[in-house]
C-alpha positions in Angstrom: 71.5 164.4 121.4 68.1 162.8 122.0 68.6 159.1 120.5 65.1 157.6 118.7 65.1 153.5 119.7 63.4 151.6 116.9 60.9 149.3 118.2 61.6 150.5 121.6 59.1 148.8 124.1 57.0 151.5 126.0 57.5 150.5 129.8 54.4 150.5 131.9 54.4 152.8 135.6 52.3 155.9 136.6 55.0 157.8 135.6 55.5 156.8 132.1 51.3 156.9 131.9 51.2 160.8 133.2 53.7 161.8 131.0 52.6 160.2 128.0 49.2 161.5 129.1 50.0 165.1 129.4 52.4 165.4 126.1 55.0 166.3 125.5 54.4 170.5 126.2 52.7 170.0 129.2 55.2 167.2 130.1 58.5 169.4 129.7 56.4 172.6 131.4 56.2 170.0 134.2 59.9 169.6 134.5 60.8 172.7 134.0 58.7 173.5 137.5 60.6 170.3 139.2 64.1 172.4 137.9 62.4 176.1 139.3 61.4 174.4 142.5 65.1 172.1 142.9 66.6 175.9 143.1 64.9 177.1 146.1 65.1 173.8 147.9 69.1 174.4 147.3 68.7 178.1 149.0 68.6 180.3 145.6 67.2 183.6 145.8 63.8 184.2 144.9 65.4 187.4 142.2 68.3 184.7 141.0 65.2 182.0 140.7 62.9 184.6 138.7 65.8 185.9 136.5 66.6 181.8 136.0 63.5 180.8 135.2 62.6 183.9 132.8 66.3 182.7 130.8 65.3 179.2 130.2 62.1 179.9 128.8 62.9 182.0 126.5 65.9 179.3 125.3 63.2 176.9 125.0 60.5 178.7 123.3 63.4 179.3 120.6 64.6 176.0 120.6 60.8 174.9 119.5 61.0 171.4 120.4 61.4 169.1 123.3 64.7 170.1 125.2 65.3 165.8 125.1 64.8 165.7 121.4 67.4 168.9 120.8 70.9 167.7 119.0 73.8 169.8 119.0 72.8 171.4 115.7 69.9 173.1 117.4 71.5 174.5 120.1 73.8 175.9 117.3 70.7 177.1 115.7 69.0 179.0 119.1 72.4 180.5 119.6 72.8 181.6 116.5 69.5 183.6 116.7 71.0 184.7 120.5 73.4 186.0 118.2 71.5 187.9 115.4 69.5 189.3 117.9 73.3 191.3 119.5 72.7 189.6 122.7 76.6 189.9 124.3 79.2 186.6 124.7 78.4 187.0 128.4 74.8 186.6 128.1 74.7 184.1 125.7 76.8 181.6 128.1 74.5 182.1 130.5 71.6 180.7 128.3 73.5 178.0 127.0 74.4 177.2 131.0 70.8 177.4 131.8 69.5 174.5 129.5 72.8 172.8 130.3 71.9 172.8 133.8 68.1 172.0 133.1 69.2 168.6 130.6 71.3 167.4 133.7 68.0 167.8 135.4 66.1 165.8 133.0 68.9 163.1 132.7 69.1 163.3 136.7 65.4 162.7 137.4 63.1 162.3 134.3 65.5 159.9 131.6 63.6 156.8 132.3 60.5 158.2 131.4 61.3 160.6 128.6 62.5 156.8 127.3 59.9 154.9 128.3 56.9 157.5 127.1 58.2 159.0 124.2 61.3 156.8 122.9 64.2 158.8 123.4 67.7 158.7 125.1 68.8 161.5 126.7 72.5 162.7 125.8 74.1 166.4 126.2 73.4 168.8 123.1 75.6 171.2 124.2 79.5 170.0 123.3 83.0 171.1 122.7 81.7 173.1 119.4 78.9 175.0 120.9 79.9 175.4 124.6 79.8 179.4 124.7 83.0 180.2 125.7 83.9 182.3 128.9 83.7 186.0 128.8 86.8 186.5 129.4 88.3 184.9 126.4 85.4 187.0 124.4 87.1 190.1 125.1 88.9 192.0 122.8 91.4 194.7 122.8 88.2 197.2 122.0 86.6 195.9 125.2 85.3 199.3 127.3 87.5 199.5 130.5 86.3 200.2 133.7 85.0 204.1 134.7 88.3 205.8 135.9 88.1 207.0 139.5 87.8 210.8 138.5 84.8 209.7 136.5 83.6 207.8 139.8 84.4 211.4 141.7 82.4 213.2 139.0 79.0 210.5 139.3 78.8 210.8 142.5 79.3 214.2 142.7 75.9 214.1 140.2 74.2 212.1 142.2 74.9 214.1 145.6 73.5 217.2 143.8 70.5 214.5 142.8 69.3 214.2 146.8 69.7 218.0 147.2 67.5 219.0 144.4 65.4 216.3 143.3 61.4 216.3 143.6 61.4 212.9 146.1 64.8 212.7 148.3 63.9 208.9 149.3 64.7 207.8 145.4 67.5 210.1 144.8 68.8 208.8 148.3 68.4 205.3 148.1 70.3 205.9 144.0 73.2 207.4 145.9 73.6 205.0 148.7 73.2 202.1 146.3 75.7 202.5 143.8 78.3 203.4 146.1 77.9 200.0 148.1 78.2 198.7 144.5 81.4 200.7 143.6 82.8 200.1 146.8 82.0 197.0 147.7 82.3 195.2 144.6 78.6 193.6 144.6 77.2 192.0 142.1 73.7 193.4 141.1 71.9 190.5 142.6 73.4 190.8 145.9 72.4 194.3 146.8 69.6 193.7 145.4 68.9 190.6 148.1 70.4 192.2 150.8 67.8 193.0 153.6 68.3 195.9 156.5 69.8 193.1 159.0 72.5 192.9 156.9 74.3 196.0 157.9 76.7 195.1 160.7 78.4 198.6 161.7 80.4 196.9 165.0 81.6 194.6 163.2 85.6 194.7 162.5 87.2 198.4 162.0 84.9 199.4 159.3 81.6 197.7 159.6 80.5 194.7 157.5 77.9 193.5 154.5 76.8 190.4 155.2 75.8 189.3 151.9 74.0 186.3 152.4 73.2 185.1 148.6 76.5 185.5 147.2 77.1 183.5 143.5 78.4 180.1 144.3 80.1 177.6 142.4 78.2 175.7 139.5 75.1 174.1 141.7 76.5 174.6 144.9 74.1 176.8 146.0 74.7 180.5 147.4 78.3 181.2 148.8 77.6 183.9 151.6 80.5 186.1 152.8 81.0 189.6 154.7 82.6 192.5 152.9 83.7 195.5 154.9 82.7 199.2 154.5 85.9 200.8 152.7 86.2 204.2 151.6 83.4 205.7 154.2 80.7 203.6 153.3 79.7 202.3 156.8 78.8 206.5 156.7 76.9 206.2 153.4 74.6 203.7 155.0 73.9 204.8 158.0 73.0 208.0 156.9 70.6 206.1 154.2 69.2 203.8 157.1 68.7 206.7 159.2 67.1 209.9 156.7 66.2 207.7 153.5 65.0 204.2 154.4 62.3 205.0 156.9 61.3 207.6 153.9 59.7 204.6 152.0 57.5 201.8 152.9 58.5 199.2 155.8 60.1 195.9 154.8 62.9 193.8 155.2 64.2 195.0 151.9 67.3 197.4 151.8 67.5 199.0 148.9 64.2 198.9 147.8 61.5 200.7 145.6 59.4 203.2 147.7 56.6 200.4 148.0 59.2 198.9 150.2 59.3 195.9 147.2 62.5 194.1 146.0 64.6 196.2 143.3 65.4 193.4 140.7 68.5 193.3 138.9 67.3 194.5 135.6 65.7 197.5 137.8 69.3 198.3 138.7 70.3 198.3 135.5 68.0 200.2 133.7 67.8 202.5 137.0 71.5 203.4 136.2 71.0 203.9 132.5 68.7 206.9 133.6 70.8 208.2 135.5 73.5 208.5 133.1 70.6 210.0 130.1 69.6 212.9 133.1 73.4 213.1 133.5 73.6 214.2 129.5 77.0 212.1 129.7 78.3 210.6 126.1 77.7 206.6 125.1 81.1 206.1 126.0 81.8 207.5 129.4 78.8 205.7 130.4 79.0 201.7 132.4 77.0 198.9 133.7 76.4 197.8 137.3 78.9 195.3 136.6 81.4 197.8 135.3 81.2 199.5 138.7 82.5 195.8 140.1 85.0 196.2 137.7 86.2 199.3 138.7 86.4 198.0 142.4 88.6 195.5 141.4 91.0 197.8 139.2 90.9 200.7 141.7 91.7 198.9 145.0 94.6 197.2 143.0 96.2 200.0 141.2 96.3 201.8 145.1 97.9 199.2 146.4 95.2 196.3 147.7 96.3 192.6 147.7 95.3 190.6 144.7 93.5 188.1 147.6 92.0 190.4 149.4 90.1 191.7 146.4 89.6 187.9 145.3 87.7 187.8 149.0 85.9 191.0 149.1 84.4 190.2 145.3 83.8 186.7 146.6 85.5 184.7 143.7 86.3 181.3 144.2 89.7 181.7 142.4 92.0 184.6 142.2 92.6 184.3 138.2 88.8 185.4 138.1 89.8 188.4 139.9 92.7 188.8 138.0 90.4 189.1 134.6 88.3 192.3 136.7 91.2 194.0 137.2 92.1 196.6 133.8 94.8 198.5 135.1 95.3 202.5 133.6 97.2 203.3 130.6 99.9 204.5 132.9 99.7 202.0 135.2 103.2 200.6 134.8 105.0 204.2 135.2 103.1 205.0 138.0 103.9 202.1 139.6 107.3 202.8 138.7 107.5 206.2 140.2 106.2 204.7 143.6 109.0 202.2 143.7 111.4 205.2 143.0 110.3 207.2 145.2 110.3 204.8 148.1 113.9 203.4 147.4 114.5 207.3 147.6 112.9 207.8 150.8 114.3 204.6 151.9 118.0 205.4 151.2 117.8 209.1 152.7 116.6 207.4 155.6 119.5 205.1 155.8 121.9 208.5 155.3 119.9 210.2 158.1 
């Protein structure tokens, strides 16, 4: 909490002068363009910068004052509003995070003047009480599992039908090859939406590779790259794409772009797949997110038989308990993997017999 000194003696320096000179808006807009630009000198994204940025501001226009004058009670406050407004657990960690991460700035780079220029101590608002907690423990028993893999059959058999009908093929293409590579792959919104035509490796190992270059790192370490192969006929997906879609639309590095050849954004993405499901004419509740698509890579490639690690590598978590929370296995999980054991014990012991 930002701590007033009485009497405290203003200390002289062009820094202290400029800030006091600009105020206290114009001072903290300042910062917040030091934070924006610390991101890209630490290798960020320019979509994970934008998306950043655009989630801080908003936490500080609701906070309404100085981020160093803000006391625990009005972050409680701002998330409270986060809250009214039916903003998910998820998403309101990741605003809490964001000014978490931008008061470490301040207290990194900008304490001694904030204290020389406008009297205050910098300390952490956000504590034990108001820490958002992770989405994980947010879930509930009512939380909406994964698509199934007959519903996965039964998208994709939508979109197909999509690139053989629809009024521009390059679109309806670019749909179809994109949310596979999610489902498939496991990608997080972000990545396929940063990943650039040199990023297809199709001699690399057995199946081909994604090199995704600006994978989610740990807390301020910057982007984690990693390569993911091309399971379940992907590598086919995307060469066809590269081949008869991408050249459709305009030249860029881009991948899976718009047909301008621009950068598809994650919220693009997202509402791009909410369409799809309203031209689909499926139910509320058969519907899912981009992210739910990771989920049901997770879930899938476990319940047929996929090592726990090897999904931890593919969805490029730093520790396999993560993965372990993306993985929702079926109702009948257990007594399907029950029949598998029985039946290879049987197969096993007629074997031995034989």
């Amino acid at each position: 909490m930002g701590i007033v000194k009485p009497g405290l003696r203003v200390i002289t320096g062009a820094a202290a002068a400029e800030a006091s000179e600009l105020g206290a808006e114009a001072f903290q807009a300042a910062c917040v363009e030091g934070f924006v630009a610390s991101w890209s000198a630490r290798g960020f994204s320019p979509v994970t910068i934008e998306n950043g940025a655009g989630v801080l501001d908003r936490f500080l226009d609701l906070l309404e004052i100085p981020a160093w004058e803000a006391g625990p009670d009005d972050v409680d406050r701002v998330v409270g509003e986060l809250v009214a407004r039916g903003l998910a657990a998820s998403t309101r960690r990741d605003y809490v995070q964001s000014f978490k991460d931008f008061h470490r700035f301040l207290v990194a780079r900008k304490a001694s003047e904030i204290e020389a220029t406008f009297g205050v101590v910098l300390d952490n608002p956000v504590d034990e009480f108001n820490a958002a907690r992770h989405v994980g423990n947010d879930g509930s028993p009512s939380t909406r599992p994964p698509p199934t893999p007959e519903r996965m059959v039964e998208f994709f058999d939508f979109l197909r039908e999509r690139v053989a009908t629809a009024r521009k093929f390059a679109p309806a293409g670019r749909d179809y090859a994109l949310f596979r590579t999610l489902y498939h792959c496991g990608l997080r919104a972000d990545e396929a939406a940063s990943m650039e035509r040199s990023d297809l490796h199709f001699d690399r190992g057995p199946f081909g590779k994604l090199h995704v270059r600006f994978g989610k790192g740990a807390r301020g370490s910057g982007p984690r790259p990693r390569w993911v192969p091309m399971l379940d006929h992907v590598d086919l997906v995307l060469r066809w794409f590269s081949e008869d879609v991408r050249p459709r639309m305009a030249e860029s590095p881009a991948l899976f772009c718009d047909e301008g050849g621009g950068v598809l954004h994650r919220g693009t993405i997202r509402n791009r797949l909410r369409h799809l499901h309203e031209i689909e004419g499926v139910p509320v509740d058969r519907r899912f997110s981009p992210h739910g698509l990771r989920h049901a890579c997770a879930t899938h490639n476990y319940e047929r038989g996929m090592d726990l690690v090897a999904i931890q590598q593919m969805l490029g978590h730093w520790h396999v308990g993560t993965t372990m929370r993306y993985v929702t296995p079926s109702a009948t999980f257990i007594e399907d993997a029950y029949r598998r054991a029985i039946s290879k014990a049987l197969a096993d012991l007629a074997e031995e017999q034989e």
